[in-house]
mmCIF file as gemmi writes it, N, C-alpha and C atoms, coordinates in Angstrom:
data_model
loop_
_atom_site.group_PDB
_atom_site.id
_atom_site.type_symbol
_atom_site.label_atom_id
_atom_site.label_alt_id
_atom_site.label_comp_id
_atom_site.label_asym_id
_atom_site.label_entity_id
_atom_site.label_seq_id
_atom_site.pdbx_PDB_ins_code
_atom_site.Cartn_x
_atom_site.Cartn_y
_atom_site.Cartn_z
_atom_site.occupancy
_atom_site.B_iso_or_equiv
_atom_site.pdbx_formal_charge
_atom_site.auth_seq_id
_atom_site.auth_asym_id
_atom_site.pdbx_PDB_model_num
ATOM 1 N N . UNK Axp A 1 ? 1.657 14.116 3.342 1 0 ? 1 A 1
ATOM 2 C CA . UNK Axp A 1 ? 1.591 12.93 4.185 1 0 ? 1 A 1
ATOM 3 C C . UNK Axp A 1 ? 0.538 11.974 3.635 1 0 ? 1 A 1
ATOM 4 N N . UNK Axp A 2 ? 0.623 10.778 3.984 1 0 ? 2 A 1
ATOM 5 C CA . UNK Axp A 2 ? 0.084 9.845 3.312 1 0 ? 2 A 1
ATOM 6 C C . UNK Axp A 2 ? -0.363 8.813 4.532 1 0 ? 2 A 1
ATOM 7 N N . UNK Axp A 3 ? -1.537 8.136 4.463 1 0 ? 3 A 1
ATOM 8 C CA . UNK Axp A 3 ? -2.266 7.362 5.671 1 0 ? 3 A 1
ATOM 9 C C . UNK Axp A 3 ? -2.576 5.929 5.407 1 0 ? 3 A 1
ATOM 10 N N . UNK Axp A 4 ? -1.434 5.488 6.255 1 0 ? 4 A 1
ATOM 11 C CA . UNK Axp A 4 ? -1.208 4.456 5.532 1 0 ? 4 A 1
ATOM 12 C C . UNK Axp A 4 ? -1.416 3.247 7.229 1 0 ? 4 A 1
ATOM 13 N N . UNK Axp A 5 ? -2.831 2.563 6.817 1 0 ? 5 A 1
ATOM 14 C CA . UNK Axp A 5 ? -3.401 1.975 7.896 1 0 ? 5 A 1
ATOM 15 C C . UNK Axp A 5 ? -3.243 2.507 9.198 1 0 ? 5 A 1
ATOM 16 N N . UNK Axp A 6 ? -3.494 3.477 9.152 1 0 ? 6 A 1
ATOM 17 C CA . UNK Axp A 6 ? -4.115 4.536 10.192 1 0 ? 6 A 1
ATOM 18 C C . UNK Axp A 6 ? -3.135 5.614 10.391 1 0 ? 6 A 1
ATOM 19 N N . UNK Axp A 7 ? -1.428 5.268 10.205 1 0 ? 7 A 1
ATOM 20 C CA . UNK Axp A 7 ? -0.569 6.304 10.811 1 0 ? 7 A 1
ATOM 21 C C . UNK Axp A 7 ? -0.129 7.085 9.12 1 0 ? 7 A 1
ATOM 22 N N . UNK Axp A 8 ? -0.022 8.687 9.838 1 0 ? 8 A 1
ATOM 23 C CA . UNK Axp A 8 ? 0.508 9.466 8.761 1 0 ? 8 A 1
ATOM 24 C C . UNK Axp A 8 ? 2.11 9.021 8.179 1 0 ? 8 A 1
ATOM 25 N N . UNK Axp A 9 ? 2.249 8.711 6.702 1 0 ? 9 A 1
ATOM 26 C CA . UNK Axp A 9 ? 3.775 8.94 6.75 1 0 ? 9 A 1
ATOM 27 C C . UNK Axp A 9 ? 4.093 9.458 5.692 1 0 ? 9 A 1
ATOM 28 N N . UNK Axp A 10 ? 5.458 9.984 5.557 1 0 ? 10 A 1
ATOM 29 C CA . UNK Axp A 10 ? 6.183 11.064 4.916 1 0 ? 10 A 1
ATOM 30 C C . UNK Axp A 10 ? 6.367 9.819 3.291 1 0 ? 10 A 1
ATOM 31 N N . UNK Axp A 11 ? 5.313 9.5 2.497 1 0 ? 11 A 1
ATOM 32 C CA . UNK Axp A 11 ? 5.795 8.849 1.146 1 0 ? 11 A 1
ATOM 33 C C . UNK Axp A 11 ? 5.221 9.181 -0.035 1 0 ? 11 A 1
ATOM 34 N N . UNK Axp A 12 ? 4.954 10.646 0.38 1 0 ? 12 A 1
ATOM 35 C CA . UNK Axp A 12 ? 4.465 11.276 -1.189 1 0 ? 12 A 1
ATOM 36 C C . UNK Axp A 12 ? 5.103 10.859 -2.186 1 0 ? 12 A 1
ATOM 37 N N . UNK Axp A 13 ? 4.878 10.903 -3.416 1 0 ? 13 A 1
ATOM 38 C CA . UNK Axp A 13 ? 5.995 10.88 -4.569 1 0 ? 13 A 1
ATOM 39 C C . UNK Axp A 13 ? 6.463 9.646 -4.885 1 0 ? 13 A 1
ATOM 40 N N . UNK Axp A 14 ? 6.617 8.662 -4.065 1 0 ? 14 A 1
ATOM 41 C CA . UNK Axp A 14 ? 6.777 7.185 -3.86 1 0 ? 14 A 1
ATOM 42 C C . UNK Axp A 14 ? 5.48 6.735 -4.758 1 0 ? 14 A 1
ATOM 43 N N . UNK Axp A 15 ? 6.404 5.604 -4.977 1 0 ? 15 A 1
ATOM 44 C CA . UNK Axp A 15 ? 5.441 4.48 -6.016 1 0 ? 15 A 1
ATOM 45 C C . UNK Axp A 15 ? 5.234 3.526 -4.621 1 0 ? 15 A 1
ATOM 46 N N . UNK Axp A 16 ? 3.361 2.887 -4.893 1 0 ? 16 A 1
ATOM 47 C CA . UNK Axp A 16 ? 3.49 2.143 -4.186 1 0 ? 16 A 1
ATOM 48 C C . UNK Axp A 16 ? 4.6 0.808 -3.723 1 0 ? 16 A 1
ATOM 49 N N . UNK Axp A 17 ? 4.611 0.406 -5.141 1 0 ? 17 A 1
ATOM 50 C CA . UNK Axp A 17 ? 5.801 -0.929 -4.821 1 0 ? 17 A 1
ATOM 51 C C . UNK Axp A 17 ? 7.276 -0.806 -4.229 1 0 ? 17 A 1
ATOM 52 N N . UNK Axp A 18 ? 7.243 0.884 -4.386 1 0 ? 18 A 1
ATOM 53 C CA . UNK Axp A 18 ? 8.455 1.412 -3.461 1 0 ? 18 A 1
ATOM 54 C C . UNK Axp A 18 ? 8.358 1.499 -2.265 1 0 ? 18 A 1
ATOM 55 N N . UNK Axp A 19 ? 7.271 1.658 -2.009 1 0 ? 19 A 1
ATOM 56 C CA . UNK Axp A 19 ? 7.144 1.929 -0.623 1 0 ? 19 A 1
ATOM 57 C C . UNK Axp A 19 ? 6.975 0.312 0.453 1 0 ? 19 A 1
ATOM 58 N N . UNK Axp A 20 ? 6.102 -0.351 -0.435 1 0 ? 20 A 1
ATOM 59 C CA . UNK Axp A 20 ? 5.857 -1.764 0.173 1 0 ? 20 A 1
ATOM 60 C C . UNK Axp A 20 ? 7.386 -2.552 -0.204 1 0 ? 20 A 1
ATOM 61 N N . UNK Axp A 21 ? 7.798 -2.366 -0.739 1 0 ? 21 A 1
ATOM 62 C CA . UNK Axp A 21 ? 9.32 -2.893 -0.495 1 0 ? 21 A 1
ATOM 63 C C . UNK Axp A 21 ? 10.014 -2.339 0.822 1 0 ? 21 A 1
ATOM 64 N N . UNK Axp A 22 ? 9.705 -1.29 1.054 1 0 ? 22 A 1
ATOM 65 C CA . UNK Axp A 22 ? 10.951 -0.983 2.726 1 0 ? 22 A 1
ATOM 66 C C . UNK Axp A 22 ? 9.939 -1.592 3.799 1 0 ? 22 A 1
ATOM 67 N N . UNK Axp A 23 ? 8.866 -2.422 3.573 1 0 ? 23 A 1
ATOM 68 C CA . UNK Axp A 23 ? 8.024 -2.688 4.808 1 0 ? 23 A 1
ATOM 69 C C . UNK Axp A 23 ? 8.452 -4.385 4.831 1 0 ? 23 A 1
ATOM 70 N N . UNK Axp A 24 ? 8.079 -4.901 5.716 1 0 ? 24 A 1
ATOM 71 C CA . UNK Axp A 24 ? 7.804 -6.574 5.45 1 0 ? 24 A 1
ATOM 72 C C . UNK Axp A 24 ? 6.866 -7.717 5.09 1 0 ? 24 A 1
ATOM 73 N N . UNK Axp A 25 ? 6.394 -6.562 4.705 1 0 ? 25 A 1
ATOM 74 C CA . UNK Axp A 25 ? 4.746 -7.629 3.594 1 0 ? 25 A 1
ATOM 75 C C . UNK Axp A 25 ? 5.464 -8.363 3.069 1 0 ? 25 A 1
ATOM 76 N N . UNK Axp A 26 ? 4.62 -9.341 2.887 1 0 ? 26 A 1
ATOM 77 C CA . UNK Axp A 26 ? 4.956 -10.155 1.689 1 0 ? 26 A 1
ATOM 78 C C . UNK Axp A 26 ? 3.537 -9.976 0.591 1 0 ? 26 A 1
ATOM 79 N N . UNK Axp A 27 ? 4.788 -9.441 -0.71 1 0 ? 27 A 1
ATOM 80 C CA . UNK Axp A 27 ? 3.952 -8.715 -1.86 1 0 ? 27 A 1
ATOM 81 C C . UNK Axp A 27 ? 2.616 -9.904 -2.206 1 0 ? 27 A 1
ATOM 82 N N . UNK Axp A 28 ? 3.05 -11.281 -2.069 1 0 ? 28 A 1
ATOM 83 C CA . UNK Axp A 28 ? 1.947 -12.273 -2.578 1 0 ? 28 A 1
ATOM 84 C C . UNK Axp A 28 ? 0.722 -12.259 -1.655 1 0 ? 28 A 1
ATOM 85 N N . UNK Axp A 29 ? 1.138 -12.118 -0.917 1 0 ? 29 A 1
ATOM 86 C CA . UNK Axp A 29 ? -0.063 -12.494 0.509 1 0 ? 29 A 1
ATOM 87 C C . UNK Axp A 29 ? -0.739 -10.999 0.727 1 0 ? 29 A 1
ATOM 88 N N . UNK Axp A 30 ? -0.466 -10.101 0.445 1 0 ? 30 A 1
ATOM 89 C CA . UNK Axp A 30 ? -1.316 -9.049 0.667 1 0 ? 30 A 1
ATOM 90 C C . UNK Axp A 30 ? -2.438 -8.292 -0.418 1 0 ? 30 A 1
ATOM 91 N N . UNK Axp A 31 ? -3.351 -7.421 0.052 1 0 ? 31 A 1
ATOM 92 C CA . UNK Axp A 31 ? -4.037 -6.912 -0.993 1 0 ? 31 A 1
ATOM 93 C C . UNK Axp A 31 ? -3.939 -5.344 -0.527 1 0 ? 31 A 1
ATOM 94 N N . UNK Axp A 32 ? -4.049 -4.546 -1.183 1 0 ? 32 A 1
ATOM 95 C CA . UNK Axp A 32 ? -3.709 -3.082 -0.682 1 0 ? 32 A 1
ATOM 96 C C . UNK Axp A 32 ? -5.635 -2.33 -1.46 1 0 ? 32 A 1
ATOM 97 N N . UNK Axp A 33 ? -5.674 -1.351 -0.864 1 0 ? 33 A 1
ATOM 98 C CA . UNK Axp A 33 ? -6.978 -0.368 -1.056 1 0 ? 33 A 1
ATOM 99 C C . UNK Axp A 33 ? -6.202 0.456 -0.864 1 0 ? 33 A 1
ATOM 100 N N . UNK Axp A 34 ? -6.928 1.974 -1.885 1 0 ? 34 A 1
ATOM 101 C CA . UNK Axp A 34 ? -5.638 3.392 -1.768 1 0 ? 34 A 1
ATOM 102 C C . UNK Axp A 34 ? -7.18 3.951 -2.157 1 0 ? 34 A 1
ATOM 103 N N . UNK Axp A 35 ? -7.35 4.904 -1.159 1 0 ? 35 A 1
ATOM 104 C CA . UNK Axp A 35 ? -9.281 6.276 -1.503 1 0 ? 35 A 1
ATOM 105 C C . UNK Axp A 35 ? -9.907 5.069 -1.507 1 0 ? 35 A 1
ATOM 106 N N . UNK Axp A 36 ? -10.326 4.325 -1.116 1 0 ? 36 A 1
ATOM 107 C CA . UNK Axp A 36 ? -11.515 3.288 -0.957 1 0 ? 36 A 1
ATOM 108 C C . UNK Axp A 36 ? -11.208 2.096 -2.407 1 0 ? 36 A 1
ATOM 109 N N . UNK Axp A 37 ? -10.307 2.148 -3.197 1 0 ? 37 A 1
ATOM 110 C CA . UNK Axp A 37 ? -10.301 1.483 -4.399 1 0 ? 37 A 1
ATOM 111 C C . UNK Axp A 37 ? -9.675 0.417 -4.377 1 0 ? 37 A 1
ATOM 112 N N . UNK Axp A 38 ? -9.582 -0.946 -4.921 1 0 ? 38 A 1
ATOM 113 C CA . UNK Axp A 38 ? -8.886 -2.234 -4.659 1 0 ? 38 A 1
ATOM 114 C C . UNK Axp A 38 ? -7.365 -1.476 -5.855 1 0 ? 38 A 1
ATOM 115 N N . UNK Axp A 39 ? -6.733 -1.599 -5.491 1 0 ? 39 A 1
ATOM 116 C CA . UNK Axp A 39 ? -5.411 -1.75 -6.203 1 0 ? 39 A 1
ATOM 117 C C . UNK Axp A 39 ? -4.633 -2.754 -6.955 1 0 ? 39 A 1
ATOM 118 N N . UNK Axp A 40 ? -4.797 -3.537 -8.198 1 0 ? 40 A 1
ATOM 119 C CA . UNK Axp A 40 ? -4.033 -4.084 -8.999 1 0 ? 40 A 1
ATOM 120 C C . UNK Axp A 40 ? -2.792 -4.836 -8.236 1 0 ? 40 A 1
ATOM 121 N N . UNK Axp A 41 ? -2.337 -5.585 -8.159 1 0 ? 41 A 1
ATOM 122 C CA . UNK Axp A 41 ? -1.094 -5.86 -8.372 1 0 ? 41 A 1
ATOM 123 C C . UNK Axp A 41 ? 0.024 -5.972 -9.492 1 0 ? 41 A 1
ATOM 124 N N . UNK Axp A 42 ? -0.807 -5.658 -10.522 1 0 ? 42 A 1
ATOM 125 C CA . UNK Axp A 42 ? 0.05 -5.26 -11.222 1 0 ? 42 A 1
ATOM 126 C C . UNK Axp A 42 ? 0.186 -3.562 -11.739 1 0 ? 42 A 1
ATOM 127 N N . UNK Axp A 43 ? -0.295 -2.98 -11.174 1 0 ? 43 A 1
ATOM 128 C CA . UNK Axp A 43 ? 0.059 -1.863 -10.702 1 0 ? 43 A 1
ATOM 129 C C . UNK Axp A 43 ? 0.334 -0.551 -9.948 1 0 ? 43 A 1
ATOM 130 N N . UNK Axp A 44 ? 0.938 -1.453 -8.849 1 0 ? 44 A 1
ATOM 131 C CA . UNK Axp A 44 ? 1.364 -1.229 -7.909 1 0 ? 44 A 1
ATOM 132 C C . UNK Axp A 44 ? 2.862 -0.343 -8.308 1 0 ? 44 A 1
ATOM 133 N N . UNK Axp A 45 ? 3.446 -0.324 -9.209 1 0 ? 45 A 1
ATOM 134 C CA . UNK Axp A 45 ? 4.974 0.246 -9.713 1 0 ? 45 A 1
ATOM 135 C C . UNK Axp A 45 ? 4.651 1.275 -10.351 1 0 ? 45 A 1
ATOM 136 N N . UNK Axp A 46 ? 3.077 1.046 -10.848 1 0 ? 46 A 1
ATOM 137 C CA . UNK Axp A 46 ? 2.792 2.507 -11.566 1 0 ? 46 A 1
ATOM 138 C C . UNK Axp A 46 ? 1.619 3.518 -10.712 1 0 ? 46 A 1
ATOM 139 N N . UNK Axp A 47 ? 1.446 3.067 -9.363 1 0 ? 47 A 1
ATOM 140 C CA . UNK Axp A 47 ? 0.65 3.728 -8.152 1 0 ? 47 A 1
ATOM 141 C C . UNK Axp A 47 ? 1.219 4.837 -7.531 1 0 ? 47 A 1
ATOM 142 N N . UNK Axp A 48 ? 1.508 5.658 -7.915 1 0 ? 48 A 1
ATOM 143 C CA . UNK Axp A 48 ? 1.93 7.004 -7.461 1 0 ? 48 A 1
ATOM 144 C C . UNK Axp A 48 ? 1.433 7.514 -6.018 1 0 ? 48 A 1
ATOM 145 N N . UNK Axp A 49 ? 1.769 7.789 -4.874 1 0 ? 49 A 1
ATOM 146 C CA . UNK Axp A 49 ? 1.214 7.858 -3.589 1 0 ? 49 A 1
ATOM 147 C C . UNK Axp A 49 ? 0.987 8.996 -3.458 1 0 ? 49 A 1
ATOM 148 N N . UNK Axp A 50 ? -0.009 9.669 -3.647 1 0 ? 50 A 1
ATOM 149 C CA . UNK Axp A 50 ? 0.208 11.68 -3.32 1 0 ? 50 A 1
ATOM 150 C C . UNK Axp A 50 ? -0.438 11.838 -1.922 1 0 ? 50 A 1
ATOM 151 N N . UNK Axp A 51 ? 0.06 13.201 -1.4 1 0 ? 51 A 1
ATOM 152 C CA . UNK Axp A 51 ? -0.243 13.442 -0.34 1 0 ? 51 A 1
ATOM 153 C C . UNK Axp A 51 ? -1.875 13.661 -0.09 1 0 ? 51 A 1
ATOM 154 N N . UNK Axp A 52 ? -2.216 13.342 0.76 1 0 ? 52 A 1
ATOM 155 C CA . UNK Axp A 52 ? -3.504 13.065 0.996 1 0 ? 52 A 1
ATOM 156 C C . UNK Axp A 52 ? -4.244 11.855 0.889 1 0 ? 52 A 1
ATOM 157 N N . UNK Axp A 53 ? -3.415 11.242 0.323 1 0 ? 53 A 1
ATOM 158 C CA . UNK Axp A 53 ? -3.709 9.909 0.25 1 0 ? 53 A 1
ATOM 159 C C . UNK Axp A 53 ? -4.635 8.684 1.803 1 0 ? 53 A 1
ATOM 160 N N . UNK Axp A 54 ? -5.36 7.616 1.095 1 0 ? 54 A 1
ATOM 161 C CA . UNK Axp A 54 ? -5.483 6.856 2.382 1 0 ? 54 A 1
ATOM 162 C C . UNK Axp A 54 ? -5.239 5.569 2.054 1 0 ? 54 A 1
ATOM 163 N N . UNK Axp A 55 ? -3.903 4.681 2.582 1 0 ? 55 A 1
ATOM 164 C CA . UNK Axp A 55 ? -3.817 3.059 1.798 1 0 ? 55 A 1
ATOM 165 C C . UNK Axp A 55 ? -3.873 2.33 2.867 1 0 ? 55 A 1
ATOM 166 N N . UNK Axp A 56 ? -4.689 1.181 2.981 1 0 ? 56 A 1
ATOM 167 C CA . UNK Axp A 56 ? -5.456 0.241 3.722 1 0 ? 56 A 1
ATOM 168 C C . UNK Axp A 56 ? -4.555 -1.212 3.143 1 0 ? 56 A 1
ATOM 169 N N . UNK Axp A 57 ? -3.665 -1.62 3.864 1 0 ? 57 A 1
ATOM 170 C CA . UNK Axp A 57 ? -2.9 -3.107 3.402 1 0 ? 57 A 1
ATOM 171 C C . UNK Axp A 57 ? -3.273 -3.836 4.434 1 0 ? 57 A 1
ATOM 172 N N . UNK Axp A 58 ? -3.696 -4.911 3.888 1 0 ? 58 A 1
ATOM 173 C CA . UNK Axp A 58 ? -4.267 -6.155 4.96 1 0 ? 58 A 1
ATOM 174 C C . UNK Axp A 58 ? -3.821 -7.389 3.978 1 0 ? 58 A 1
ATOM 175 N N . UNK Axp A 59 ? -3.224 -8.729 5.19 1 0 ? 59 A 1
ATOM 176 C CA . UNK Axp A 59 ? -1.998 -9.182 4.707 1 0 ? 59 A 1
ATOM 177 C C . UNK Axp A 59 ? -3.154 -11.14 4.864 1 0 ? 59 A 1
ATOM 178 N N . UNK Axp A 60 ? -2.755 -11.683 4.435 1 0 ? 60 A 1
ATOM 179 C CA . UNK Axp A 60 ? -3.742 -12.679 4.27 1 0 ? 60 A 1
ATOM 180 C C . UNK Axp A 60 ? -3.126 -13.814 5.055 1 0 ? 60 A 1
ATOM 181 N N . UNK Axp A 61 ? -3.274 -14.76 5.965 1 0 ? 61 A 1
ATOM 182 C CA . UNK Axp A 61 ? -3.182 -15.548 6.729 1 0 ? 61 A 1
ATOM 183 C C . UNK Axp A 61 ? -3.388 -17.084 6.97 1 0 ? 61 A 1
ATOM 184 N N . UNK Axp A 62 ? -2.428 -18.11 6.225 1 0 ? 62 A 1
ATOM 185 C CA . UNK Axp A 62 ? -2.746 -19.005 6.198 1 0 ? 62 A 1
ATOM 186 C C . UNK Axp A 62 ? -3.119 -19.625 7.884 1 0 ? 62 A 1
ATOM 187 N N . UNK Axp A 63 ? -3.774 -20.714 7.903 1 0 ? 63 A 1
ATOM 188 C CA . UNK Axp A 63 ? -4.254 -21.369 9.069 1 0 ? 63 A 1
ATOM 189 C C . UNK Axp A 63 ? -6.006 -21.977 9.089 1 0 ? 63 A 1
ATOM 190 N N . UNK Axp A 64 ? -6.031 -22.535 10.13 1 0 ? 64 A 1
ATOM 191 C CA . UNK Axp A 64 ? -7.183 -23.232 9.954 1 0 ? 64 A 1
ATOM 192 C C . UNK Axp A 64 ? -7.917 -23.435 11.306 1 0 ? 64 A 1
């Protein structure tokens, strides 16, 4: 299982960019943390999710 902004889910084995594809982020506007570490966007396809994992996505918000 994998902890992914607070709730456990079943995406071991999953590449991150696999996984943020079945969600509705939008890939530009967000930044992801996985174990306390900033995560690449450009490699995100080569981010392997293992169990035990902890990924923190926070999505950026235009407005004023």
């Amino acid at each position: 299982m994998v902890r992914i902004n607070g709730m456990e889910k079943d995406v071991s084995n999953m590449s991150l960019k696999e996984y943020l594809l079945t969600t509705d982020y939008n890939l530009t506007r967000i930044a992801v943390e996985r174990n306390g570490n900033i995560v690449p966007k450009s490699q995100y396809d080569l981010t392997i999710l293992n169990d035990g994992d902890t990924i923190e996505i926070v999505s950026f918000v235009g407005g004023g």
